[in-house]
N, C-alpha and C positions, 0 to 999 in steps of 0.2 A: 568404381570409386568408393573406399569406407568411407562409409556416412559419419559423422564429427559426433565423439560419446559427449551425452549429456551426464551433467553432475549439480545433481539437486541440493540445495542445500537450505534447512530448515535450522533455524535458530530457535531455542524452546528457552524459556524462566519459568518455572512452576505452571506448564505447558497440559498437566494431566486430564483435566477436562476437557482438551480438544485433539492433542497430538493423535490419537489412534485414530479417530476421523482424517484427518489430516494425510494420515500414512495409509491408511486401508484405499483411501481415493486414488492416490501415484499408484498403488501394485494392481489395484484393480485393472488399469489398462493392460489387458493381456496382451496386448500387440505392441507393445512398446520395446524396445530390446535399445541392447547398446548404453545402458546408464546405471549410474549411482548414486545411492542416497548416503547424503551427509549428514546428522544429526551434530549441530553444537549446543550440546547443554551449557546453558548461563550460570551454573550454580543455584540450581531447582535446592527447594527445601522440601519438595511434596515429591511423589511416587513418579514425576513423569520419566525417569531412566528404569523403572523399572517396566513401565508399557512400554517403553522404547526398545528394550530387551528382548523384547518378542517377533520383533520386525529385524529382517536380512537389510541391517543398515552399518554405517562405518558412525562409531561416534566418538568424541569429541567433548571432552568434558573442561570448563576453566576452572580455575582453584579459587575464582571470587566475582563475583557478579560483576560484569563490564561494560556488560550495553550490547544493543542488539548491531552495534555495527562491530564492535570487536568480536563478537560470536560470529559472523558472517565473513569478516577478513582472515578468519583461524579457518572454517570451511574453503573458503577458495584457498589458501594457500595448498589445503591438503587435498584440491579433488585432482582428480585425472584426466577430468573431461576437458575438452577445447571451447565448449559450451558450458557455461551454470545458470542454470535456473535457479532462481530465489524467490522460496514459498518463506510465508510464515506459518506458524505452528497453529493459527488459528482460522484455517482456512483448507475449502476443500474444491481440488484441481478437480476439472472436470475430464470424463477420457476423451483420449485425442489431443495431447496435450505435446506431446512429443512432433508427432507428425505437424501440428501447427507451427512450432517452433522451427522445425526443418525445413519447412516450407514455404517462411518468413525471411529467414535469411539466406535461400536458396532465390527466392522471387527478388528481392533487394537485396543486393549483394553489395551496397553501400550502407546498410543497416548496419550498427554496431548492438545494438541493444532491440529487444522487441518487448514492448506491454503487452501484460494480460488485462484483462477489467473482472470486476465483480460479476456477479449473479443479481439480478434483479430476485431470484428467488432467497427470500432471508429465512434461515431457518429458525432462527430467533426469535418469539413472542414475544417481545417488547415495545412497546410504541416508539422508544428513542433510539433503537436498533435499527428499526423497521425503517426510521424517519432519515434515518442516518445510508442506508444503504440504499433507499431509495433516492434520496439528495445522488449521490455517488453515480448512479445508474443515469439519469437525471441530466447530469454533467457531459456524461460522456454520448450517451447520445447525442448529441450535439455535434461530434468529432466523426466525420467520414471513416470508416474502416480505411485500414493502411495509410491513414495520412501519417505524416510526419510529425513528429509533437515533440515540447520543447522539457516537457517532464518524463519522472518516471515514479513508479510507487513501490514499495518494496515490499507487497505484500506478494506480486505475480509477477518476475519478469524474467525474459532470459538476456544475458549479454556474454559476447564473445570475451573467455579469460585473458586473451592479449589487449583488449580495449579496457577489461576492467583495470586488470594492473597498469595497462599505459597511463589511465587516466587518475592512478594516487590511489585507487580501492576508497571504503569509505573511509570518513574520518571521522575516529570518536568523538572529535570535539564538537561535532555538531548532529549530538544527540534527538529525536525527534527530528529532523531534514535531514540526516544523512544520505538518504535516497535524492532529493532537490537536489544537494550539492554534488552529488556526483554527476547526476545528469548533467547541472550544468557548467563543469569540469570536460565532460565527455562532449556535450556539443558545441563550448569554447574551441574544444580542439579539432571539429569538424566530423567530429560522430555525430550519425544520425539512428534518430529512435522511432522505431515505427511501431504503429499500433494494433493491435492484430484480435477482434472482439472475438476471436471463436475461442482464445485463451481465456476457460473463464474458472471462477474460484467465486465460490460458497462465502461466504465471512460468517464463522460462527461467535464472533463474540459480543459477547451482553453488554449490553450500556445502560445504563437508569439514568436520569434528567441531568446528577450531579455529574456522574463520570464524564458523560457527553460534552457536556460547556468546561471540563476543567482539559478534558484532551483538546479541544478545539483554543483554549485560554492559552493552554503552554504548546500548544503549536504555531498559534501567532507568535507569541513570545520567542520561539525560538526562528522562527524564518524572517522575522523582523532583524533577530541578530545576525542571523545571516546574511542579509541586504547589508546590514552597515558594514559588516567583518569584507565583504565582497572590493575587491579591485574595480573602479570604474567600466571595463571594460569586459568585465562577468558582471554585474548589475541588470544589464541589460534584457540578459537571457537568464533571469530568475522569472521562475511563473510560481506562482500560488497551488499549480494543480497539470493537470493533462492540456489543459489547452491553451491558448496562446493569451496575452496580451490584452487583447482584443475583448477575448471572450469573458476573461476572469474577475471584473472589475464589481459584480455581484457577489460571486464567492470570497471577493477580498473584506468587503463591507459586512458580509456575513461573521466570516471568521472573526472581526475583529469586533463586531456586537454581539456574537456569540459570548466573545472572552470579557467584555463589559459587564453582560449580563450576571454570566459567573460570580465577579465583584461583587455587584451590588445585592445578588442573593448573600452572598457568605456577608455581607459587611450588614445587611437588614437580618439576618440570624444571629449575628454576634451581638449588636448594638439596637437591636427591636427600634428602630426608627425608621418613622412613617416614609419620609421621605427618599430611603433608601427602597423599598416596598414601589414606593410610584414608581420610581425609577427604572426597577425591574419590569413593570407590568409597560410604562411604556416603551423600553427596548424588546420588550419578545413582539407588541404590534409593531413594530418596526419591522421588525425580523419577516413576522407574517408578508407585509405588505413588499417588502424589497422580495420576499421569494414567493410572489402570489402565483406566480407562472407554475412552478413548483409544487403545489401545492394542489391548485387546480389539475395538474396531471395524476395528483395519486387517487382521485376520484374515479378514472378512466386505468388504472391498472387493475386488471385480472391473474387471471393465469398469464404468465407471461410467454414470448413465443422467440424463435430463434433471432425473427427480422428484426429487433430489437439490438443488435449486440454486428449482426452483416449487414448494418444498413452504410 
């Protein structure tokens, strides 16, 4: 039986600081055969089509900046594969990454979609990198290998091209959740998403204190809208993240004193008032205190180890 070609597909926007990592990771796996890389440039203003030049890829250029969901619905239209994986441009696959994928939805053959997860390992010197990918790792631990889950994140994943298109591909109009919405599009319709931690991916991207609470501010923002935009009857299968219901109701109070907090700094920098200042200092011990579990765990991480990720 041929095995089902995978088709990579990496969406870049001024990508050049990260994309050759990103690309050196996929070809490294020397045992991987049978696939293609996509490249959709978003309308880059800096040099990333020119590194991109150097790599045995098919690319894909738009004539105006769209979003990383319309970059990613121009790659699936144009791959080959019966499989695509969906990397971002700022991140690096680990090898073995094919054979996981094949053996995800060879093992579950009700699977429509499989997750990867982060690297515990950040290669990033930043404390709000660090703090951010560790939060992330954090999470998913928590989640049985191979269980079923009701998200996906569109930083690692593969999905079957007949389930992608059956379920609408993504939709630009729900920029920053296009990934949520799909998912729960796809398991509205009785697909299922399985979780698979030996996919794992690097994140190399840099955060500093502002960036961190303002991606976190217009991601509530935006999955908020999404809940109202939602038909009753997809409401229900919206998750905040990878895990269920159940689990998420800390990450939800998070993100959404995260985006507060953001506020109240920007509006105590603009208007030098005291009381916007408290207010800050008492939502970050807030913060502390809902994620002290969290927090106490980055005490006890080291070098990190595989059982971590196949637990």
């Amino acid at each position: 039986m041929t095995e089902e070609k995978i088709s990579i597909i990496v969406p870049t926007h001024n990508s050049e600081s990260t994309i050759c990592r990103c690309l050196n990771a996929v070809f490294l796996d020397s045992k991987a055969a049978n696939y293609e890389v996509i490249i959709v440039d978003d309308f880059s203003s800096d040099d990333t089509l020119d590194k991109v030049g150097n790599f045995p890829v098919k690319i894909i250029t738009l004539k105006r900046h769209s979003g990383a969901a319309v970059a990613r619905n121009a790659g699936a239209s144009a791959a080959e594969g019966e499989i695509l994986f969906f990397l971002d441009s700022d991140v690096e696959v680990e090898s073995g990454w094919r054979e996981e994928i094949v053996e995800s939805f060879s093992a579950y053959p009700q699977a429509r979609a499989v997750q990867g997860v982060y690297d515990v390992n950040c290669p990033i010197d930043s404390f709000p990198s660090l703090s951010r990918n560790f939060y992330k790792c954090y999470n998913i631990k928590k989640i049985k290998n191979a269980s079923e889950i009701p998200g996906m994140n569109s930083y690692c994943f593969a999905i079957k091209k007949d389930a992608f298109e059956n379920a609408g591909k993504f939709d630009p109009g729900t920029e920053r959740v296009e990934d949520l919405d799909l998912a729960t599009r796809l398991v509205s319709s009785g697909g299922k998403i399985i979780l698979n931690k030996r996919i794992i991916a690097r994140h190399l991207k840099k955060y500093n204190l502002f960036s961190l609470l303002k991606t976190d501010y217009l991601k509530v923002l935006a999955k908020m809208r999404l809940i109202l935009n939602k038909k009753k009857s997809e409401k229900t299968k919206i998750t905040f993240s990878l895990n269920d219901k159940g689990m998420m109701l800390g990450e939800f109070i998070t993100l959404v004193l995260a985006g507060l907090l953001f506020l109240t700094l920007i509006f105590s920098l603009v208007f030098l008032k005291f009381h916007y200042a408290f207010a800050s200092l008492i939502l970050l011990l807030t913060l502390f205190l809902i994620n002290a579990g969290f927090f106490l765990s980055l005490i006890h991480i080291s070098e990190p180890t595989r059982p971590l990720y196949i637990s």
